[in-house]
C-alpha positions as CSV (number, residue, x, y, z in Angstrom):
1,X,5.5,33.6,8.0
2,X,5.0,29.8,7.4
3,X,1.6,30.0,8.1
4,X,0.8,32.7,5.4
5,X,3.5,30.4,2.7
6,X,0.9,27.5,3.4
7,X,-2.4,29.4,3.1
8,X,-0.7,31.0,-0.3
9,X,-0.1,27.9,-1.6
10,X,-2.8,25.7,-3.4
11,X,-2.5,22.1,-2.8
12,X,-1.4,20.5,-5.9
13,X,-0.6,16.8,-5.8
14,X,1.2,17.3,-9.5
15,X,3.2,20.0,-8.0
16,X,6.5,18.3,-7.0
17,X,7.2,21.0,-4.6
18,X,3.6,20.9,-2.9
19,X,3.3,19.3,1.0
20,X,0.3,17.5,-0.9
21,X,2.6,15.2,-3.1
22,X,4.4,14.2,0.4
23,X,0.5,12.8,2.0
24,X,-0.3,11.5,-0.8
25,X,2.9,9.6,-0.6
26,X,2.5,8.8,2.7
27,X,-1.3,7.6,2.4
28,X,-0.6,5.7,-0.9
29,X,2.1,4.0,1.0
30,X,0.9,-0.2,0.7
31,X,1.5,-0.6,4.6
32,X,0.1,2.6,5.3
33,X,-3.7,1.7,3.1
34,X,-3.2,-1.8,4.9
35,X,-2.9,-0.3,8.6
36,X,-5.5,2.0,8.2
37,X,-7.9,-0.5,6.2
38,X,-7.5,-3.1,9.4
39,X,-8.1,0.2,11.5
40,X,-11.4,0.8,9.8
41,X,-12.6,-2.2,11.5
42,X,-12.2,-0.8,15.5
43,X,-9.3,-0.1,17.8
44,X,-6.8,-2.6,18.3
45,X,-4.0,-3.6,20.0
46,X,-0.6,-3.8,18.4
47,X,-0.2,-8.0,18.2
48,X,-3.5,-8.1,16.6
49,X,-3.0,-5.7,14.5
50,X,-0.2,-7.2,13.0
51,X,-1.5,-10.8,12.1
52,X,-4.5,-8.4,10.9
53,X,-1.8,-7.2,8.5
54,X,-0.5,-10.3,7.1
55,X,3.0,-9.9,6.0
56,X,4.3,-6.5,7.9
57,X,7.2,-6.8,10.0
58,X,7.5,-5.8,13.2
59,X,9.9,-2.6,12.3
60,X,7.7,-1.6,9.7
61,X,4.5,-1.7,11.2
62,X,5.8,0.3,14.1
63,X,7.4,2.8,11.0
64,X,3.7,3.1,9.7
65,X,2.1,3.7,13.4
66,X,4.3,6.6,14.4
67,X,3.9,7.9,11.0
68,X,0.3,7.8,10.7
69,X,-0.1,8.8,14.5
70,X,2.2,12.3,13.7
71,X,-0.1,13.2,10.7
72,X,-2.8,12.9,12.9
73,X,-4.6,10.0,11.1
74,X,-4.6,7.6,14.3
75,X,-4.5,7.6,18.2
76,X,-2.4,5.7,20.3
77,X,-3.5,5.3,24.0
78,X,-1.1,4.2,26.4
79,X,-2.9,2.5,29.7
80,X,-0.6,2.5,32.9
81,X,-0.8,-1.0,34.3
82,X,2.0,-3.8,34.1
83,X,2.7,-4.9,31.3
84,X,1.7,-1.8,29.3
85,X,-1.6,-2.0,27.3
86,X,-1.3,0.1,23.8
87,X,-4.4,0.5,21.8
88,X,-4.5,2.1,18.2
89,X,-7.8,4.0,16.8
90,X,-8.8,6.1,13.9
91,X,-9.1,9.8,14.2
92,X,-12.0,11.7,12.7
93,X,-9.7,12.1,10.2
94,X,-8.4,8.8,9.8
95,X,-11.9,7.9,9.6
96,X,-13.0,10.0,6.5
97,X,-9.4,8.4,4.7
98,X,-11.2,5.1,5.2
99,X,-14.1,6.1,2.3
100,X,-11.7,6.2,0.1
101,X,-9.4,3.4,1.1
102,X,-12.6,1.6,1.5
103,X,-13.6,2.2,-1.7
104,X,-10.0,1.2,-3.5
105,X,-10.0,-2.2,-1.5
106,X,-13.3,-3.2,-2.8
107,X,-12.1,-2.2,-6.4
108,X,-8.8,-4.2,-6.0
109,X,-11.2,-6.8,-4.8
110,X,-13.9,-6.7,-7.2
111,X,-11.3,-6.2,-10.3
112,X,-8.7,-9.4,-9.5
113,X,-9.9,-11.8,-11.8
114,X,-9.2,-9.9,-15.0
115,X,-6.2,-8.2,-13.5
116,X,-4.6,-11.7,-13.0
117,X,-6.4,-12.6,-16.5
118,X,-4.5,-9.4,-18.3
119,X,-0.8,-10.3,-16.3
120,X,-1.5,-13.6,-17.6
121,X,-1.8,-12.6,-21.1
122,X,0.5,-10.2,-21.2
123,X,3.0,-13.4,-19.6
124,X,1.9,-15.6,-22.6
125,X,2.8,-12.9,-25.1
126,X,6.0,-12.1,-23.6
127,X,6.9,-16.1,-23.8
128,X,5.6,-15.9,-27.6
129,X,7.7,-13.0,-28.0
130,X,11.1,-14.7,-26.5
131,X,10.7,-17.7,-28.9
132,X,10.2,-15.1,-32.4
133,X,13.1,-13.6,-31.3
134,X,15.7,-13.0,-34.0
135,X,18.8,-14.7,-33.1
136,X,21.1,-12.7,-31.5
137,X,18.5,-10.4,-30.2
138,X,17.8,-10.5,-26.9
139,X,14.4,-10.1,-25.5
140,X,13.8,-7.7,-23.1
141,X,14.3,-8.8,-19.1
142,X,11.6,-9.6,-17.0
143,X,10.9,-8.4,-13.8
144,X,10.9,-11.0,-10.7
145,X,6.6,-11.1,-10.7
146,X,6.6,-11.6,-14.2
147,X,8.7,-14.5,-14.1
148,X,6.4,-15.9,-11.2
149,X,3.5,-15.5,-13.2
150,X,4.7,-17.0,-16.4
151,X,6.0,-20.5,-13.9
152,X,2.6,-20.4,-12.2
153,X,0.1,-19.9,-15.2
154,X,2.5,-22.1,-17.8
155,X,4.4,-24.4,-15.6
156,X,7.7,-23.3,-17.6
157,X,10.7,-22.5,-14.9
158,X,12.5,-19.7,-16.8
């Protein structure tokens, strides 16, 4: 019966009560593109994987294995000697998710520079803004990068 629901049922990533909306989820996940990126390059073990992945606890990189390894995007092999030996692979499918992951990385990548350029600008106008601020008018907040931005690219500690 669930089978059939499924088959009936054309994936539709807009569709908030699609199981497409929940992969994509997963997939667009930033641990998740990080993990499987690093994957892209061979099979690791878990220790390298994780300085691989700078920045990814312990807890969640272990989230993002079991996760990815129950979609059936990696492998885990356990080898039987003392102490264990886990390794962690791509599937065939894991494999075809790295085109596209690939492919996002390398635009990320490619496109920095003027993203960093536009936050920049964006930062400088939202200063400009704060001091043509009618009094008693408060400007609106900013979030926590913003204000990073605005004391790295200005110097100002606001």
């Amino acid at each position: 019966m669930v089978r059939k629901r499924l088959n009936a049922l054309r994936p539709d990533v807009l569709n908030h009560d699609c199981p497409s909306r929940w992969v994509l989820e997963r997939v667009a996940d930033k641990w998740t593109a990080l993990v499987v990126y690093a994957l892209a390059a061979g099979t690791l073990r878990y220790g390298t994987l994780q300085r691989k992945v700078d920045g990814i606890s312990q807890k969640m990189l272990t989230q993002v294995l079991r996760q990815l390894e129950t979609d059936g995007i990696i492998q885990r092999v356990v080898y039987p000697i003392v102490p264990p030996k886990v390794e962690y692979s791509l599937t065939p499918l894991g494999e075809d998710l790295t085109k596209t992951l690939s492919a996002l990385c390398t635009w990320v990548e490619l496109h920095l520079p003027q993203i960093l350029a536009a936050q920049a600008r964006n930062a400088q106008q939202n200063i400009a803004g704060e001091k043509s601020a009618p009094s008693g008018v408060t400007p609106p907040a900013r979030g926590v990068a913003a204000n990073r931005l605005v004391r790295r690219t200005t110097g100002r500690n606001k």
